[in-house]
LOZAVEX-849013 format. One line per 5 residues: number of its first residue (from 1); their letters; for each residue x, y, z of N, C-alpha, C. Coordinates in Angstrom, 1 decimal. Each point is the difference from the previous one (the first is absolute). Example, Ala and Ser with C-alpha at 12.3 -4.5 7.8 and 13.67 -1.06 7.14 Angstrom:
// LOZAVEX-849013
1 = AS = 13.2,-5.7,7.8,-0.9,1.2,0.0,0.9,1.2,0.0; -0.4,1.1,-0.7,0.9,1.1,0.0,-0.8,1.1,0.8
***
This chain:
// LOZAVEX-849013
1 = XXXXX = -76.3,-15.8,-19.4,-1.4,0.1,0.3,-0.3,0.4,1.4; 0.6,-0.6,0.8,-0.1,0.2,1.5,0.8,1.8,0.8; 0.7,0.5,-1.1,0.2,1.0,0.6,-0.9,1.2,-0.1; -1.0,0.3,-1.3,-0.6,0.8,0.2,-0.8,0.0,1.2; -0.7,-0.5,0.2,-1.1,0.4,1.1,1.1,0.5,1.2
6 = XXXXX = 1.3,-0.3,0.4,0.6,0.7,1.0,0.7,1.9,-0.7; -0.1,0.0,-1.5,0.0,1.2,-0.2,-1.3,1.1,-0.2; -0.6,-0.5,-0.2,-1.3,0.3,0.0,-0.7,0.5,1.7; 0.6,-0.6,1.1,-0.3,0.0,1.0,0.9,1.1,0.7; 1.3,0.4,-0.6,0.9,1.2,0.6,-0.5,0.9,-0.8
11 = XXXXX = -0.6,0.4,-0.8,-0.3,1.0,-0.8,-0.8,0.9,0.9; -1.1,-0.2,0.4,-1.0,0.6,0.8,0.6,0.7,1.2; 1.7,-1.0,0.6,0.2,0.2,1.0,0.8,1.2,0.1; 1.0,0.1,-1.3,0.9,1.1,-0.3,-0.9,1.8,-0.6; -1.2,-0.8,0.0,-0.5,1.6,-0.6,-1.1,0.4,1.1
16 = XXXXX = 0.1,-1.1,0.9,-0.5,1.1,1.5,0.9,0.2,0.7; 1.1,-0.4,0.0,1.4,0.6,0.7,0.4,1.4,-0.6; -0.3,0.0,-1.8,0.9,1.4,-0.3,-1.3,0.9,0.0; -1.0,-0.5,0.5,-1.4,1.0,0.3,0.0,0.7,1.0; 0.6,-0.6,0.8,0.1,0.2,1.8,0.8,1.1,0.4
21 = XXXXX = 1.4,-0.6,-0.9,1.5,0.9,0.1,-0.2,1.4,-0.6; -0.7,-0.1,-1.3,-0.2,1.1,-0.2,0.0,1.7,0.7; -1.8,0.1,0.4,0.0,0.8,0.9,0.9,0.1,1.5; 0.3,-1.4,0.0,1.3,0.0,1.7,1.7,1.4,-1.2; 0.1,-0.6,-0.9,1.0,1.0,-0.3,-0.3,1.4,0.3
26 = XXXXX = -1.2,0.4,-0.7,-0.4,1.5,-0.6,-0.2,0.4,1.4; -0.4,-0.8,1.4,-0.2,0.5,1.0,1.5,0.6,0.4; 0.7,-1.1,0.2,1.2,0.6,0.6,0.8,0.8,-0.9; 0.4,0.0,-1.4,0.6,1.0,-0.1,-0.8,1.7,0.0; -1.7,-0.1,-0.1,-0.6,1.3,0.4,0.4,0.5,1.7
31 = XXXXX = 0.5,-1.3,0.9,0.5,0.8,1.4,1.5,0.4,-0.1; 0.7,-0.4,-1.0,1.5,0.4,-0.1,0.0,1.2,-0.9; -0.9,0.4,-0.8,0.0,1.4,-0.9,-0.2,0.8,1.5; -1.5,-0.1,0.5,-0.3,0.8,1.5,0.9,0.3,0.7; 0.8,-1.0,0.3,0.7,0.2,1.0,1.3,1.0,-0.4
36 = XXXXX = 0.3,-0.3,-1.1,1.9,0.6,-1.0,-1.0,1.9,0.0; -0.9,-0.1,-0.1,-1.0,1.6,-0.2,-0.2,0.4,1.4; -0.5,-0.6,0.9,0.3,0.7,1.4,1.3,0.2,0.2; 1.1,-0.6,-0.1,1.6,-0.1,0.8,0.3,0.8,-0.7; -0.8,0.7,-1.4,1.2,1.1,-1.1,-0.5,1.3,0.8
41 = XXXXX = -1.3,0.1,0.2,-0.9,1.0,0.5,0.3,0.6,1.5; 0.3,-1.2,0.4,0.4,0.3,1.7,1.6,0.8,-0.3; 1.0,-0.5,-0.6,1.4,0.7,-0.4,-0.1,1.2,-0.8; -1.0,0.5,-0.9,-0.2,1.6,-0.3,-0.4,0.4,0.6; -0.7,0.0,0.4,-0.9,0.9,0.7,0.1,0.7,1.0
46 = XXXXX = 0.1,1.3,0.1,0.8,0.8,0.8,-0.7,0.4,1.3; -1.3,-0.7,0.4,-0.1,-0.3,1.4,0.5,-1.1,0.7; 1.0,-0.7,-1.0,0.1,-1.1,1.1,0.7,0.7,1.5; 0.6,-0.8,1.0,0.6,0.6,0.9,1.3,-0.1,-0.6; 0.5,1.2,1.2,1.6,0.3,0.0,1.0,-1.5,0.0
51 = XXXXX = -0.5,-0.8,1.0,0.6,-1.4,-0.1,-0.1,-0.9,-0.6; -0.5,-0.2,-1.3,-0.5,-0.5,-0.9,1.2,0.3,-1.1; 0.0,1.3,0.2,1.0,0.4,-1.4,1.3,0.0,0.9; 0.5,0.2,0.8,1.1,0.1,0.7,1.3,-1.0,-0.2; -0.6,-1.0,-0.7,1.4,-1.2,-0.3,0.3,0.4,-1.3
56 = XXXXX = -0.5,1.4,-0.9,0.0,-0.1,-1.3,1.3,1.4,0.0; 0.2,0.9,1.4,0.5,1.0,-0.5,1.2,-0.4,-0.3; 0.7,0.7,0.3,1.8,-0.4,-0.9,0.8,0.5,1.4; 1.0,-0.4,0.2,0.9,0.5,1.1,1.0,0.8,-0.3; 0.1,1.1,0.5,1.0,0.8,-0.3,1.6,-0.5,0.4
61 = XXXXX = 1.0,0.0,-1.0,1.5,-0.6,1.1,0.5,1.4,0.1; 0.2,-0.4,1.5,0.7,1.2,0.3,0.8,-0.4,1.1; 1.6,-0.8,-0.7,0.6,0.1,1.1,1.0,0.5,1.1; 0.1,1.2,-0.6,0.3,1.0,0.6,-0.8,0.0,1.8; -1.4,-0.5,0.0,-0.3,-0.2,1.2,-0.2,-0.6,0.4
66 = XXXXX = 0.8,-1.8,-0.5,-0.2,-0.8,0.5,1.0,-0.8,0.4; 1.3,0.6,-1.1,1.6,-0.5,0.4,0.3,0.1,1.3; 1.4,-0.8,0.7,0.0,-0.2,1.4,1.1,1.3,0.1; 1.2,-0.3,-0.9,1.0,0.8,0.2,0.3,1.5,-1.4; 0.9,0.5,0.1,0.3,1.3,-0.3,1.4,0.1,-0.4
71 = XXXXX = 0.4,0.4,-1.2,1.6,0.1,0.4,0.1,1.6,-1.4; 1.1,0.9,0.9,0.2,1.2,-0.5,1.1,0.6,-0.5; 0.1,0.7,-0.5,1.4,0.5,-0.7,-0.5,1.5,0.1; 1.2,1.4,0.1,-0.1,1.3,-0.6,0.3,0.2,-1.5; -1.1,1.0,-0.4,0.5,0.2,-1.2,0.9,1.7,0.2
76 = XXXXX = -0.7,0.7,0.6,0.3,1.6,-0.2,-0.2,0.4,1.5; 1.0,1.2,0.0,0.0,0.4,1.7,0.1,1.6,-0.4; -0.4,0.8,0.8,-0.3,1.7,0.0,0.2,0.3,1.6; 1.0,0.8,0.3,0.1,0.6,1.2,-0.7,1.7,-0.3; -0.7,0.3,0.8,-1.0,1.1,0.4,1.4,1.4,0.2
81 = XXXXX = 1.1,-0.6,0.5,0.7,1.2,0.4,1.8,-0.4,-1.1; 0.8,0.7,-0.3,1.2,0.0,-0.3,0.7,-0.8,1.1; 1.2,-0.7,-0.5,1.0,-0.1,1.4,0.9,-0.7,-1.2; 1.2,0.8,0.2,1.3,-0.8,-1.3,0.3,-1.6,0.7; -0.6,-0.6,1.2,0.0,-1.3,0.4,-0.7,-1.0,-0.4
86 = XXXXX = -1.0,0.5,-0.3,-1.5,-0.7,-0.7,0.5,-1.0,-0.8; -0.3,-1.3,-0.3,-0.3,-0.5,-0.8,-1.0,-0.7,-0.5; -0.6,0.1,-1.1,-1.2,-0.1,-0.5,0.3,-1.7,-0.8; 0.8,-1.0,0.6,-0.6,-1.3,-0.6,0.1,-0.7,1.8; -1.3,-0.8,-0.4,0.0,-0.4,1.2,-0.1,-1.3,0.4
91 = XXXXX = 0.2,-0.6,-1.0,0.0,-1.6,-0.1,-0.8,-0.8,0.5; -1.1,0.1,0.5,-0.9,-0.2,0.6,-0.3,-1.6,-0.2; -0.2,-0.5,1.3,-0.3,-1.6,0.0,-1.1,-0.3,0.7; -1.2,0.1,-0.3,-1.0,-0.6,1.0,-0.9,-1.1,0.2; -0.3,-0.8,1.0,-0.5,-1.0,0.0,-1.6,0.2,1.1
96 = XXXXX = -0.7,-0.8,-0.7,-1.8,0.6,1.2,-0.5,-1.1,0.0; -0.5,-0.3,1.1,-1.1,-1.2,0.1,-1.5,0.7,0.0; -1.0,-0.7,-0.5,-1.5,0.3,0.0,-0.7,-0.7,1.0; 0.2,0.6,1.4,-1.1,-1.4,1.2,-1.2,0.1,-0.8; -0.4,1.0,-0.3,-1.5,0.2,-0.5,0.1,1.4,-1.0
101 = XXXXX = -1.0,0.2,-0.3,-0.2,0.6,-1.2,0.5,1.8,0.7; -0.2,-0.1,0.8,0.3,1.1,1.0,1.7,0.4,0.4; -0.1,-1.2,1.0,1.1,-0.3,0.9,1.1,0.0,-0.8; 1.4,0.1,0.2,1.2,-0.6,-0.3,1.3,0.5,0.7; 1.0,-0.9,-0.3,1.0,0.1,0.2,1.2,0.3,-0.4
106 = XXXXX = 1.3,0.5,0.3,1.0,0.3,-1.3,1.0,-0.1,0.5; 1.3,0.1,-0.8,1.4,0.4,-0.2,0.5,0.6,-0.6; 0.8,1.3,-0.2,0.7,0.6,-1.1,1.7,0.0,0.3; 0.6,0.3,-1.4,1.2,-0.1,0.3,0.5,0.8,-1.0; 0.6,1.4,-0.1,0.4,1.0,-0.4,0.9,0.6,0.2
111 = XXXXX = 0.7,0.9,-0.9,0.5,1.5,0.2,-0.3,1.3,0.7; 0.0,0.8,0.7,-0.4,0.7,0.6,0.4,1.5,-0.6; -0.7,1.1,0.1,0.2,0.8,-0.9,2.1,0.5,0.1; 0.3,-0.7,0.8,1.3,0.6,0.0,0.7,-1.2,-0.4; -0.2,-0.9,-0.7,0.7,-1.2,-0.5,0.1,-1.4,0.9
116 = XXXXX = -0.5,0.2,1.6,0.5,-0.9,0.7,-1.1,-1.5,0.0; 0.5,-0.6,0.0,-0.9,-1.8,0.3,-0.8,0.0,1.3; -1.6,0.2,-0.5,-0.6,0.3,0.9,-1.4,-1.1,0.3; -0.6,-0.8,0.7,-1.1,-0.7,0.3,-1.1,1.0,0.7; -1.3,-0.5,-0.3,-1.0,0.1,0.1,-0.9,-1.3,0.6
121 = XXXXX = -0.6,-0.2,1.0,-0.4,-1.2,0.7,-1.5,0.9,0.4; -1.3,-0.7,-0.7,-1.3,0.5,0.4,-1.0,-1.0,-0.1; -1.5,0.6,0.3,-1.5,0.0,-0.3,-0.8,0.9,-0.4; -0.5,-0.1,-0.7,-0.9,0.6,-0.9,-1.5,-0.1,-0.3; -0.5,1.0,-0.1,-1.5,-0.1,-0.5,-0.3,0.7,-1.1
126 = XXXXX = -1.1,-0.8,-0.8,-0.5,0.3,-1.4,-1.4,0.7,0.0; 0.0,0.7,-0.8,-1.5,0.6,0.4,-0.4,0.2,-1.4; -1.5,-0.4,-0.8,-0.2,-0.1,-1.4,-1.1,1.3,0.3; 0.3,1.2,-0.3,-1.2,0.9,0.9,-1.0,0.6,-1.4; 0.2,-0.7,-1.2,-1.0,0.4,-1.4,-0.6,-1.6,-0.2
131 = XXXXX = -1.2,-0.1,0.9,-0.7,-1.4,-0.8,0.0,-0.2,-1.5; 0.0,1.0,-0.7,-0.5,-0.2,-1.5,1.7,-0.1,-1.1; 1.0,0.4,1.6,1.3,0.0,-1.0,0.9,-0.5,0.9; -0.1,-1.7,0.1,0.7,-0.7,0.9,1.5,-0.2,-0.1; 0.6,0.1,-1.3,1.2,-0.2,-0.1,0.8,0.7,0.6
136 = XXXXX = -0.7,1.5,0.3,1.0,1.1,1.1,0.2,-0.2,1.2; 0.9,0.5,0.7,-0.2,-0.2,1.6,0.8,1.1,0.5; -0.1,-0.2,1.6,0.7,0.7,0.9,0.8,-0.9,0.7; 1.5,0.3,0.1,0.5,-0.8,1.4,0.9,0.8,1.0; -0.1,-0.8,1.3,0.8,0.4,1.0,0.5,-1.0,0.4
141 = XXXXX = 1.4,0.6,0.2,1.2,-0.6,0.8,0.1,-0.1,1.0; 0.8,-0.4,0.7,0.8,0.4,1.6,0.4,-0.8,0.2; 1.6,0.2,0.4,0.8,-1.0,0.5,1.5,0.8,0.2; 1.1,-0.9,0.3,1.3,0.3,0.3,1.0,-0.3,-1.4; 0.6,1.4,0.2,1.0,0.3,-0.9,1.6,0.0,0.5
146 = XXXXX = 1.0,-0.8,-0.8,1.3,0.1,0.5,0.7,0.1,-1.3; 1.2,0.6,0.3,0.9,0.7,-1.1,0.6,1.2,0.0; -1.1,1.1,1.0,0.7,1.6,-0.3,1.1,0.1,1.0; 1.2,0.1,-0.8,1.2,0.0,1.1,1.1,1.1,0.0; 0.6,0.6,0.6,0.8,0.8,-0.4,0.7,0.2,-1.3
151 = XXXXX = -0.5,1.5,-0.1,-0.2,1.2,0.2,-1.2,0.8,-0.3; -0.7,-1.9,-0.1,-1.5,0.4,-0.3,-1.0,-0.1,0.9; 0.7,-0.5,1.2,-1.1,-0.7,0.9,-1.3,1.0,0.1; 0.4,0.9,0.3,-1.1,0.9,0.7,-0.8,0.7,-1.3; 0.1,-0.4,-1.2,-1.1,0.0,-1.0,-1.3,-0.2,0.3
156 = XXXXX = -0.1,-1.5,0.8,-1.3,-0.9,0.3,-0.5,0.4,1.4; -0.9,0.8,0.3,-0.5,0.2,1.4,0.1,-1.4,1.1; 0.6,0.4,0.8,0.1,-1.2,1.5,1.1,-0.9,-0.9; 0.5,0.3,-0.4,1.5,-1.4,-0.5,1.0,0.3,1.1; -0.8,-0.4,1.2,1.3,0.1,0.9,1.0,-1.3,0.6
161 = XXXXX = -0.5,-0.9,-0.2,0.6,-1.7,0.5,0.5,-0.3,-1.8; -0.5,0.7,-1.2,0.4,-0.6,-1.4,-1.5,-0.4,-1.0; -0.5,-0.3,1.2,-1.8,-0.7,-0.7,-1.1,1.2,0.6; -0.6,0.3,-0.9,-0.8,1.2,-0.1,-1.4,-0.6,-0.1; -0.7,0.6,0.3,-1.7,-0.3,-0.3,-0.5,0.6,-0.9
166 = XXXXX = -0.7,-0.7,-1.2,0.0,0.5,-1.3,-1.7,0.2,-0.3; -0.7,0.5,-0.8,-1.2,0.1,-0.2,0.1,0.9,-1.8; -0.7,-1.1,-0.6,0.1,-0.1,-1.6,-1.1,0.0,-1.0; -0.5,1.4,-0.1,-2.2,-0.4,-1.0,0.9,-0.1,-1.1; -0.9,-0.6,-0.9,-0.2,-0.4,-1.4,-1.4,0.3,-0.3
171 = XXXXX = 0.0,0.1,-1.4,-0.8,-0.7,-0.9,0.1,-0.9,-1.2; -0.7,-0.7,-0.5,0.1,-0.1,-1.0,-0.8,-0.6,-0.9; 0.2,-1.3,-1.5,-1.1,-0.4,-0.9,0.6,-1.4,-0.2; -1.0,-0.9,-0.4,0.6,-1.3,-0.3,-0.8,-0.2,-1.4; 0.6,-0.5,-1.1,-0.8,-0.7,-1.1,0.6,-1.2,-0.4
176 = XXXXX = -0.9,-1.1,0.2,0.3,-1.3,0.1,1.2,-0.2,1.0; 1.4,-0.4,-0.3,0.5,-1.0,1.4,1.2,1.5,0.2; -0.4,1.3,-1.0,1.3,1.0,0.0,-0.5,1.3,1.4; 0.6,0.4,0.0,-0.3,1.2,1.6,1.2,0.8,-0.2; -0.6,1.6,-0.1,0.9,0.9,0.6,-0.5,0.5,1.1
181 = XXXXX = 0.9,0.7,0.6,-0.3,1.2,1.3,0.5,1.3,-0.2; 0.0,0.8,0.6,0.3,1.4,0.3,0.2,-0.1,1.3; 1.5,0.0,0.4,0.0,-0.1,1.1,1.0,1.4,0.7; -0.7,0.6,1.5,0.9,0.9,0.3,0.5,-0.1,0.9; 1.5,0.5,0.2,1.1,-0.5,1.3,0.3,1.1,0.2
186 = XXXXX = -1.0,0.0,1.2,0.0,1.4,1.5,-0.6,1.0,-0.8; 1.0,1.0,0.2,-0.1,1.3,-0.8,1.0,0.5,-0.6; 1.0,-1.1,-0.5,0.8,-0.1,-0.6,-0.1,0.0,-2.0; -1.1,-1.0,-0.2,0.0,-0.2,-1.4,-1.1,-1.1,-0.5; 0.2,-0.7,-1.0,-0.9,-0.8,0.0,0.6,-1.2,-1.5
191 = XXXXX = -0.9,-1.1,0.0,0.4,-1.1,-0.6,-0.8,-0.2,-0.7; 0.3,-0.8,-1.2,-0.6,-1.0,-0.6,0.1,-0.9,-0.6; -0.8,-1.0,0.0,0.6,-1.5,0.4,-0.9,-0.7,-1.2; 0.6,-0.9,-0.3,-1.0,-1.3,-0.6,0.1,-1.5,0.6; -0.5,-0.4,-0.3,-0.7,-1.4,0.9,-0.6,-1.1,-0.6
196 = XXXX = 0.2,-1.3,0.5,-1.1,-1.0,-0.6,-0.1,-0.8,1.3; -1.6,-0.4,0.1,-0.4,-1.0,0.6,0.0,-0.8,-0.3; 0.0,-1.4,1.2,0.6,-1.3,-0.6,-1.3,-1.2,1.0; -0.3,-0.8,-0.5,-1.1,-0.7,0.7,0.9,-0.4,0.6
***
């Protein structure tokens, strides 16, 4: 008998509570529809700014210009003139450092067109001279060359102490971590090489 009047007394209390809550719901989720409709609107819309969309583009890999080092091998060699001394494998060993995208450094270690064991010790510059076709380049060499020795010495302009001053353009392409060159030595002939970069 004594409990009704205490149910009777929560009744009033619970249906001005879910009277109250009501509109408090329909409030807040009409500011969460608003809000989900501006943030969709702000991300189509093709006035936003450039920095707005900028975390969305995609990054190109390309590490071909971002690897540190270089390492090379010849595949094919062509001398420009005859000579029954020639020889056309050249075993080609080379090693490059990347200071910068530019910059670098090197080592080669080779055959020389007359068979002999020959080094190459340089610096180099890279030059990407087609904005729209980066994977190409230009390079230049310069450094000292030792190996041309009797009965060849005087092949290599100024080989007169054995170590010659060398100067070496290329070009060439990289796709993904592979690289060839076109490379020409003096006015003698020319190379071609393959390659991979290594982070």
């Amino acid at each position: 008998m004594s409990s009704r009047p205490a149910v009777s007394q929560s009744l009033p209390v619970q249906t001005q509570f879910q009277s109250c809550s009501a509109p408090l719901a329909s409030a807040v989720a009409g500011s969460l529809l608003a809000m989900l409709a501006t943030g969709g609107w702000a991300q189509s819309s093709p006035g936003a700014p450039p920095d707005a969309r900028a975390p969305q583009a995609e990054t190109v890999y390309e590490p071909w210009r971002t690897d540190r080092f270089y390492l090379e091998t010849s595949l094919y060699t062509h001398h420009f003139h005859y000579d029954a001394a020639h020889v056309d494998k050249q075993k080609l060993i080379l090693g490059e450092w990347n200071i910068t995208e530019q910059w670098l450094v090197g080592a080669s270690f080779f055959d020389n067109s007359f068979g002999q064991p020959t080094q190459y010790v340089y610096g180099g510059w890279r030059y990407r001279p087609f904005e729209q076709f980066q994977p190409f380049y230009v390079k230049l060499s310069a450094g000292l060359v030792h190996g041309y020795k009797d009965p060849y010495q005087n092949k290599i302009p100024f080989n007169h102490s054995g170590v010659a001053p060398g100067f070496v353009p290329s070009v060439g392409y990289c796709f993904n971590r592979f690289c060839s060159e076109l490379i020409l030595f003096g006015g003698a002939g020319m190379l071609i090489t393959l390659g991979v970069t290594i982070p």
